[in-house]
N, C-alpha and C positions, 0 to 999 in steps of 0.2 A: 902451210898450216903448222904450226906449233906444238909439241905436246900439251901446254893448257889448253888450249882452245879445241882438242881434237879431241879430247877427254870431255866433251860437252857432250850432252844427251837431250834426247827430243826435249824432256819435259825441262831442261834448264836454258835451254830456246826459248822454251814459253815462257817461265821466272821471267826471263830478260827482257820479252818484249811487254808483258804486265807491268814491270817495272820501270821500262823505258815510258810506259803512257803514264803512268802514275808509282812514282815512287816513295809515297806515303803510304800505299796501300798494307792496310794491314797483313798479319801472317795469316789468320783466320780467312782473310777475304782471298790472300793472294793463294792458301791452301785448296778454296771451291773453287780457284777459278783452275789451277792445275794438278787436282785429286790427288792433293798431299795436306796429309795433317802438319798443323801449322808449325811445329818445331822441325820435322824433316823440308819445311820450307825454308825456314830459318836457318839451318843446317846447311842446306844448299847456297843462299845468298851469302852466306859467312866464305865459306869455300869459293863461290865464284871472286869476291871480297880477297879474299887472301890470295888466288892465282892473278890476280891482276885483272881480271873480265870487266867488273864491275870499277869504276877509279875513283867514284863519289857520287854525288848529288847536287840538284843544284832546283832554287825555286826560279819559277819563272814569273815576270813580274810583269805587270800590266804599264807601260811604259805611259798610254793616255792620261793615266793615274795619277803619273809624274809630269803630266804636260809636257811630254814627248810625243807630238803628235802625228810627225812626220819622218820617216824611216828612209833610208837610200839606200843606194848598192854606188859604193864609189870606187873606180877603178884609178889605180894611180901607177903612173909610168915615172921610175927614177932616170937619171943622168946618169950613165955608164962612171964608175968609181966604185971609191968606199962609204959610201953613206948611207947604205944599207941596215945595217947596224943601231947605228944611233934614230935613224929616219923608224925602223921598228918598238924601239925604248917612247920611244915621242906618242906614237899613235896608241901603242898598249897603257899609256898614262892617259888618256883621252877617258871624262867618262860618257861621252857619248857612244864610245866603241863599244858595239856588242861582238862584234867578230873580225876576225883580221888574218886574210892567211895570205902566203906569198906564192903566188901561182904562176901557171904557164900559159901560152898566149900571149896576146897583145898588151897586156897591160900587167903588170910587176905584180901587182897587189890586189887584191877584193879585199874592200872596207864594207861593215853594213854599220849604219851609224841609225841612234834614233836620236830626234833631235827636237827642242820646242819652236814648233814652226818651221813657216820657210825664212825668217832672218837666223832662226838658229842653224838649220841647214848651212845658209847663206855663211854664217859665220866659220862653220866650220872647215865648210873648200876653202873660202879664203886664208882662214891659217893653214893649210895643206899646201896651196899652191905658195904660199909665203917662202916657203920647207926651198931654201935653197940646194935640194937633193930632186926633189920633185920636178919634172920634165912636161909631164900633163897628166891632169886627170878628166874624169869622163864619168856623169852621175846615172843614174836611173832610181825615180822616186818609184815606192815600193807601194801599189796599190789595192792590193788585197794579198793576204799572206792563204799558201793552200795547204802548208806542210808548216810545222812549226817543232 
């Protein structure tokens, strides 16, 4: 643990996790809900802000909205080299990619893609498997989400 993060106190645990479920929440609202008036709230989210705790915000978006109807978890296994690299630039240009990290286990990568349909799915492994870097991949359609 870090000096920032160890310089954290119960009640900026709570800020964090208030703000991790809703991060509009106002300073008035996020002050009831952690018995602080709303500018020593402010005060603290500024500070967690400025040590690095907090790194931004982000809206979350109704992807059905966008006729994104169908969600996957794609695992992709590269060919032993350098293609690494550029095979990362490719998929973070994707804008079906909602997440993308390079892991350990059996398979190189976790992709989660939301996609219009299953031909948009469909389109999508097929340019992945196209990716003359790409070795195999391995899907699982995503059918109720419990954590988000």
């Amino acid at each position: 643990m870090d000096e920032q993060t160890s310089a954290l106190d119960a009640i900026d645990t709570r800020i964090l996790g208030e703000i991790r479920h809703d991060a509009r929440i106002s300073w008035r609202e996020l002050g009831d809900r952690v018995h602080l008036a709303p500018t020593s709230v402010a005060d603290r989210v500024k500070r967690l802000e400025q040590q690095g705790v907090i790194t931004g915000y982000e809206a979350r978006i109704n992807a059905a909205a966008l006729g994104r109807t169908v969600q996957a978890i794609v695992d992709v296994s590269l060919v032993p080299g350098d293609g690494a690299d550029a095979f990362e630039q490719r998929i973070a240009a994707r804008d079906e990619v909602v997440f993308a990290a390079y892991v350990t286990g059996s398979a190189d990568y976790k992709i989660i893609v939301e996609c219009a349909g299953a031909p948009g799915l469909d389109a999508f492994i097929r340019w992945v498997r196209a990716d003359e870097v790409v070795a195999r991949t391995e899907s699982q359609l995503v059918l109720r989400t419990i954590l988000d």
